[in-house]
matplotlib code that plots the C-alpha trace (Angstrom):
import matplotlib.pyplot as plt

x = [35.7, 37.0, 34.8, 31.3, 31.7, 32.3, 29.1, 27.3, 28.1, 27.1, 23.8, 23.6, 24.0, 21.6, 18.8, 19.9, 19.8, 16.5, 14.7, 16.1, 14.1, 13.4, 15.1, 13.1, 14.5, 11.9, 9.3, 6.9, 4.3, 0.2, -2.9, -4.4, -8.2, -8.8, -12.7, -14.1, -17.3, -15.8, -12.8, -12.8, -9.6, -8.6, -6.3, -2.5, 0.4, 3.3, 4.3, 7.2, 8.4, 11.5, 12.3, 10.2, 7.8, 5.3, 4.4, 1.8, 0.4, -2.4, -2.3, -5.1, -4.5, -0.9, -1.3, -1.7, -4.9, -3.9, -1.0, -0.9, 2.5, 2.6, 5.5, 5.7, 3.8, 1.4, -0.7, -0.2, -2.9, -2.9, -6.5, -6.2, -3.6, -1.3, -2.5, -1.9, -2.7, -5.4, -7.1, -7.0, -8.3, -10.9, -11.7, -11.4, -11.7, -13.1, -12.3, -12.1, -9.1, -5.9, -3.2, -0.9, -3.5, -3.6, 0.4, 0.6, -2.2, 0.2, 3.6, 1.0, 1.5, -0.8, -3.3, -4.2, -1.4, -1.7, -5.6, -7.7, -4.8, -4.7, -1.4, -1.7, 0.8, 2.3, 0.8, -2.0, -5.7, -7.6, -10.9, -11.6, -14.7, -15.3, -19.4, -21.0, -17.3, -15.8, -15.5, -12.4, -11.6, -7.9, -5.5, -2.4, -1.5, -0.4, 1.5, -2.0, -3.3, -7.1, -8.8, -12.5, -14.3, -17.9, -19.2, -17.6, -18.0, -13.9, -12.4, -8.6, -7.0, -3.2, -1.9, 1.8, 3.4, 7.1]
y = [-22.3, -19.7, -21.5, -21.0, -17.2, -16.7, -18.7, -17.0, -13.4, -14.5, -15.4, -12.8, -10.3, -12.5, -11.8, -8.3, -7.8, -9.1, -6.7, -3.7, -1.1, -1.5, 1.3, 3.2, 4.9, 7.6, 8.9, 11.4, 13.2, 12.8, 13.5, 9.7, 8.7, 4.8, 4.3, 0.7, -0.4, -1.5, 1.0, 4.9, 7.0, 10.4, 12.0, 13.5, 10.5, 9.3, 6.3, 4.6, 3.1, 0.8, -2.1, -5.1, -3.1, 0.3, 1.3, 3.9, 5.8, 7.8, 10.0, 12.1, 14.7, 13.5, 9.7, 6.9, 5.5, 3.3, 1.5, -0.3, -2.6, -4.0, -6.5, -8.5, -11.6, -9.9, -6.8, -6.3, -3.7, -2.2, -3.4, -6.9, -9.9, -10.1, -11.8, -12.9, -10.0, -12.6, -12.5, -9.2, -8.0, -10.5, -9.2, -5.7, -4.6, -7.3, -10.5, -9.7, -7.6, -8.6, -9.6, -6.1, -3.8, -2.3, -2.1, -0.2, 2.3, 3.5, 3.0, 5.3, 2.5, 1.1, -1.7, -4.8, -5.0, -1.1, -2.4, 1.1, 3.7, 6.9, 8.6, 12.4, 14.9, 14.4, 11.2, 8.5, 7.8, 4.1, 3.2, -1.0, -2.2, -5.4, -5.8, -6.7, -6.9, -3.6, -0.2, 1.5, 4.9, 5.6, 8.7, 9.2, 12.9, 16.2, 14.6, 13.0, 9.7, 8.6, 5.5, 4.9, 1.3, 2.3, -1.2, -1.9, 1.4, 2.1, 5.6, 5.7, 8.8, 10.2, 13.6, 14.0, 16.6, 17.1]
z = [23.7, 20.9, 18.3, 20.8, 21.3, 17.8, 17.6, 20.1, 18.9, 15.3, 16.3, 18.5, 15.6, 13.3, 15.8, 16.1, 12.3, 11.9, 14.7, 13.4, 11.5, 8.0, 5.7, 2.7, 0.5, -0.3, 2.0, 1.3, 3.6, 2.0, 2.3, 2.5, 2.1, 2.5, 2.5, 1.8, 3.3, 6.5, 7.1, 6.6, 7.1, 6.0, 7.1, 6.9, 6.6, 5.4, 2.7, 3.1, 0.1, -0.4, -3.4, -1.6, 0.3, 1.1, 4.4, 4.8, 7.6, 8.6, 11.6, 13.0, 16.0, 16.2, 16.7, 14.4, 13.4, 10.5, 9.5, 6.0, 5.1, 1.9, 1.0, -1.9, -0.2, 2.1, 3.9, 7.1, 8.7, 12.1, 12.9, 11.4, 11.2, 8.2, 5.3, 1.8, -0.5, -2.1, 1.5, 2.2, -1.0, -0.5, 3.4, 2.8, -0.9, -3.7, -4.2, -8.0, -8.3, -9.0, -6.0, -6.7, -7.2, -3.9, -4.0, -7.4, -6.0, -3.5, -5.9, -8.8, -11.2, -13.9, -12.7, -14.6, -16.9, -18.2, -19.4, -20.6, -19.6, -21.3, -21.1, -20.1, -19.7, -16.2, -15.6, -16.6, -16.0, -16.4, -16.6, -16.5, -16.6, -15.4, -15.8, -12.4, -10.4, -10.6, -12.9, -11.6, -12.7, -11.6, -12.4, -11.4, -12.2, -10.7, -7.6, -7.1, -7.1, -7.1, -6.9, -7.2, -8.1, -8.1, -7.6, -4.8, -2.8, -2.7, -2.6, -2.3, -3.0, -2.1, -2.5, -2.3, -0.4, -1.6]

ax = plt.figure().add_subplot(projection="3d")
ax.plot(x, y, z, "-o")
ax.set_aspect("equal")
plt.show()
């Protein structure tokens, strides 16, 4: 009898565990634009950011009208299912770019293996050209992040409020 409580309470606390809220370790309030042909959002948010994943927000007249998780597997966004980063790049941005690129937008990291980065001051900017898929200009600098592939029609810009 003792060893089926312990048992039960175990499991009990498993499932407990694993339905609690996720904890970041930084979060930072931003002014988020997400335009792709099929989605436009701009607005006021937040990003979420722990070791395996980002979780951004956009909010306009106090609710949310976009969620965005990113983990290390997949992308999870309020309008569609969660799918492999491979399959949403390929639904909602280009098939052509790389399975982490939409996760080191919102971390402000280099894309495609640091490939045209130009270091500046307080930051970086990129430009890769990839002729008839994509020509990305990217900067990361001043607190601000900006993303534009002018092939594929795709504006993403962050602006950190600290």
């Amino acid at each position: 009898m003792n060893f089926k409580r312990t048992f039960s309470i175990f499991i009990m606390g498993f499932l407990l565990s694993a339905c609690a809220s996720k904890e970041y370790v930084q979060q930072n309030s931003a002014y988020i634009m997400f335009k792709t042909p099929t989605f436009k959002y701009a607005d006021m948010g937040f990003i979420y950011e722990n070791e395996e994943e980002i979780k951004i927000e956009i909010y306009g007249t106090g609710q949310a009208l976009m969620s965005l998780e990113i983990s290390e597997t997949s992308v999870c966004m309020s309008l569609l299912e969660c799918m492999g980063k491979r399959d949403f790049n390929q639904k909602v941005l280009s098939a052509m770019y790389p399975e982490d690129l939409l996760e080191n937008i919102f971390r402000g990291r280099a894309l495609v293996h640091g490939m045209g980065l130009e270091k500046k001051g307080d930051g970086f900017t990129q430009k890769i050209v990839k002729k008839d898929k994509y020509n990305i200009d990217y900067s990361v600098l001043n607190q601000q992040i900006i993303f534009r592939d002018t092939i594929n029609s795709i504006l993403i810009q962050v602006k950190k409020q600290y």
